[in-house]
C-alpha positions as CSV (number, residue, x, y, z in Angstrom):
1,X,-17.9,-45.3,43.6
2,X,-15.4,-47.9,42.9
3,X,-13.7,-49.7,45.5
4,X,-14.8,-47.2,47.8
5,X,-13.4,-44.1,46.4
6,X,-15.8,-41.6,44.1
7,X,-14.7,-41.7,40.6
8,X,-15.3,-39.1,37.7
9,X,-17.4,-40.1,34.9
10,X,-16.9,-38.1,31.7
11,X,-19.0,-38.2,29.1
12,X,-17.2,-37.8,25.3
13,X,-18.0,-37.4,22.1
14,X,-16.4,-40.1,19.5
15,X,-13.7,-37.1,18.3
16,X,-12.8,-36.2,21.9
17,X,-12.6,-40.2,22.4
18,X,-10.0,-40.6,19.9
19,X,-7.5,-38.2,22.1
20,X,-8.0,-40.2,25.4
21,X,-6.3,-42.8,27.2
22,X,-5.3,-44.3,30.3
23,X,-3.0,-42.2,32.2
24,X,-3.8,-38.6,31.1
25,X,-4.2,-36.1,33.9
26,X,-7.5,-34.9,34.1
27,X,-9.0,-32.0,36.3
28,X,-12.6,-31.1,37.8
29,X,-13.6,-28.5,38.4
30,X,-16.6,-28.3,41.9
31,X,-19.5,-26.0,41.7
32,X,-17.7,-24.1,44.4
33,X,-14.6,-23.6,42.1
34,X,-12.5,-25.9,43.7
35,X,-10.0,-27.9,41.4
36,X,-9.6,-31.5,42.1
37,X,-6.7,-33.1,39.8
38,X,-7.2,-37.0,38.9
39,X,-6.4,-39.4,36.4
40,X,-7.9,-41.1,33.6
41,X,-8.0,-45.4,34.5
42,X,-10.2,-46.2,31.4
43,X,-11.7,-45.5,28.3
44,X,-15.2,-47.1,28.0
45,X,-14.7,-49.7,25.2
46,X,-18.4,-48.5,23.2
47,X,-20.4,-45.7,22.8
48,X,-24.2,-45.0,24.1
49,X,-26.6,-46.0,21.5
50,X,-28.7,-43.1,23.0
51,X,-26.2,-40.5,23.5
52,X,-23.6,-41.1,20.9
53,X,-21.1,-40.8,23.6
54,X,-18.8,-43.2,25.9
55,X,-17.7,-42.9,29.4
56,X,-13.9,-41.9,30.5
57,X,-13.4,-42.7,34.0
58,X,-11.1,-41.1,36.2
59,X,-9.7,-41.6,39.7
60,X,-9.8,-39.1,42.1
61,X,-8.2,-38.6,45.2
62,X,-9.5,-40.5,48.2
63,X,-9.1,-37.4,50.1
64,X,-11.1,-35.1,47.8
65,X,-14.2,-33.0,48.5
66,X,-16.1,-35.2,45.7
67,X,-19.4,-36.7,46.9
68,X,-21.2,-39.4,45.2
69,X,-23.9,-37.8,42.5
70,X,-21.9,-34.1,42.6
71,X,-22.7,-32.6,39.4
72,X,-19.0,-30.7,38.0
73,X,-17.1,-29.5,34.6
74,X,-13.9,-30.8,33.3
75,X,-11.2,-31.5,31.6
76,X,-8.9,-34.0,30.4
77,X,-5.2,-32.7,29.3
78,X,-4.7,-34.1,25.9
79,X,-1.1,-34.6,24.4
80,X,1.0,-31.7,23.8
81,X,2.1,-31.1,20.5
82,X,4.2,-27.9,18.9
83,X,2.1,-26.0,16.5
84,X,3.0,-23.0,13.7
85,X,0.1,-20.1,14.7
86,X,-1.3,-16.9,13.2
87,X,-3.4,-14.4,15.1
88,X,-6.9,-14.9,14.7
89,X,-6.9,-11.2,12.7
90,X,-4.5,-12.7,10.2
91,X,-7.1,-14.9,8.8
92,X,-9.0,-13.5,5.5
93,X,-12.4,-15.9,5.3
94,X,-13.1,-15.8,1.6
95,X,-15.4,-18.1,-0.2
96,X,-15.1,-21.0,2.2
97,X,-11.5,-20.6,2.6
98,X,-9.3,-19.0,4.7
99,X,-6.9,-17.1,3.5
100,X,-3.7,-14.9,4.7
101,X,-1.1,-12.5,3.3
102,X,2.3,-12.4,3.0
103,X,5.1,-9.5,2.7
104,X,7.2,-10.1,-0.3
105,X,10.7,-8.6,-0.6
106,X,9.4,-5.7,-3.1
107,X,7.0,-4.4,-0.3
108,X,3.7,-6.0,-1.9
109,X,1.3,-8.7,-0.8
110,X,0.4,-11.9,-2.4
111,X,-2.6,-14.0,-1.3
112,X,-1.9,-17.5,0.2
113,X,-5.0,-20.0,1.3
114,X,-4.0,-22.0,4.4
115,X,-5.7,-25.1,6.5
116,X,-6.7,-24.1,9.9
117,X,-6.5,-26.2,12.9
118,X,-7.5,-25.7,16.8
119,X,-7.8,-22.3,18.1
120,X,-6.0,-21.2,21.8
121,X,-7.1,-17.6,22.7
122,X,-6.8,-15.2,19.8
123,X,-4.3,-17.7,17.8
124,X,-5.2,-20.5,15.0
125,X,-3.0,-23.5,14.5
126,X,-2.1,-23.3,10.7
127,X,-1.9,-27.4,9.1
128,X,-0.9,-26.4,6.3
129,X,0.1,-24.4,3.1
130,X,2.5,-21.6,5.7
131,X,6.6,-21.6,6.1
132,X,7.4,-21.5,9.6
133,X,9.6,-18.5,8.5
134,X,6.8,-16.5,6.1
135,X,6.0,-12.7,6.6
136,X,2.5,-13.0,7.5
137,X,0.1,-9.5,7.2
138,X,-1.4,-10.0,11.2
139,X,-4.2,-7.9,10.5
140,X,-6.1,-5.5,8.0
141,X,-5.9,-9.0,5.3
142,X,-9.9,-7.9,4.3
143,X,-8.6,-4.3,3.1
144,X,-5.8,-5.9,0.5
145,X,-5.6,-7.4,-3.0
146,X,-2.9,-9.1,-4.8
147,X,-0.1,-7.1,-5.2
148,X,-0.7,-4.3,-2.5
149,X,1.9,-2.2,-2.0
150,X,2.2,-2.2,2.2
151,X,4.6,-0.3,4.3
152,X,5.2,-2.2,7.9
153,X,4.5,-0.6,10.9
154,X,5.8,-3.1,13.5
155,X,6.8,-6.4,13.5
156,X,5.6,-8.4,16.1
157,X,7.9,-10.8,17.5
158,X,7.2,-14.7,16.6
159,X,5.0,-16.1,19.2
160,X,5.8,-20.4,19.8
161,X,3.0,-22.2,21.7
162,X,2.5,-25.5,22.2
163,X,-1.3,-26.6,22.0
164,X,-3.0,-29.0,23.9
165,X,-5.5,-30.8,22.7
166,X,-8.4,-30.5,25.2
167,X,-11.4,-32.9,25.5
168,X,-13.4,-30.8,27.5
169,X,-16.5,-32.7,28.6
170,X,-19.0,-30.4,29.9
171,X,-21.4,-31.4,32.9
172,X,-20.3,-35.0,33.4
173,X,-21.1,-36.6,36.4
174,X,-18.3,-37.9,39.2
């Protein structure tokens, strides 16, 4: 309770921390699936020596079905930032590394390691080593070598998201 309206205190991790500040829209989510929008009024200065975490608190709506003590999930919406993605089958884990293929003009393959990012449903953000414009294999990588002759079957059209980074604290008390 703060000035007699229930608050939401989130409990993060320092790399969730680092995506948080005042302002951000945040959402809870009641044990009887209710969805309660708020916003975030501060970012705890330090973290728990006993948890390793600090404390986000948001304001909620002085209207809300929140009660003092109410146990809930949520979320805060991080920023939103454009993002080049593969499908999750594109990805060819070798030796540590992920790897992907690309369609040359001569109808073979060639082998290309990439940096992965977050992950949104079946897609993976790619950081680096990727063209926005390559001809990416989107699945059956594991069953080709260098230089595979391949024949394609359909191209799937390009797919644009925009990620949002999510600190998603998990069990936090209003």
């Amino acid at each position: 309770m703060r000035q007699g309206k229930v608050e939401w205190r989130a409990e993060l991790a320092a790399r969730q921390l680092a995506q948080v500040q005042a302002g951000q829209v945040a959402h809870l989510t009641l044990a009887s699936g209710q969805v309660i929008e708020g916003r975030v009024r501060l970012v705890a200065p330090t973290f728990s020596t006993s948890t390793g975490r600090a404390l986000v608190y948001v304001s909620l709506p002085a209207d809300s079905a929140v009660q003092p003590g109410l146990f809930a999930n949520g979320s805060i919406d991080g920023p939103v930032t454009p993002a080049l993605t593969l499908p999750q089958t594109a990805l060819v884990p070798r030796d540590g590394r992920n790897d992907v293929f690309l369609l040359k003009d001569d109808g073979t393959v060639t082998r290309r390691t990439v940096s992965i990012g977050r992950r949104i449903g079946d897609r993976v953000e790619v950081l680096a080593g990727l063209k926005d414009d390559a001809r990416v294999v989107a699945s059956g990588g594991a069953f080709l070598s260098e230089g595979t002759p391949v024949q394609v079957a359909q191209a799937a059209p390009a797919v644009k998201l925009t990620l949002n980074d999510n600190p998603n604290p998990q069990g936090a008390r209003p």
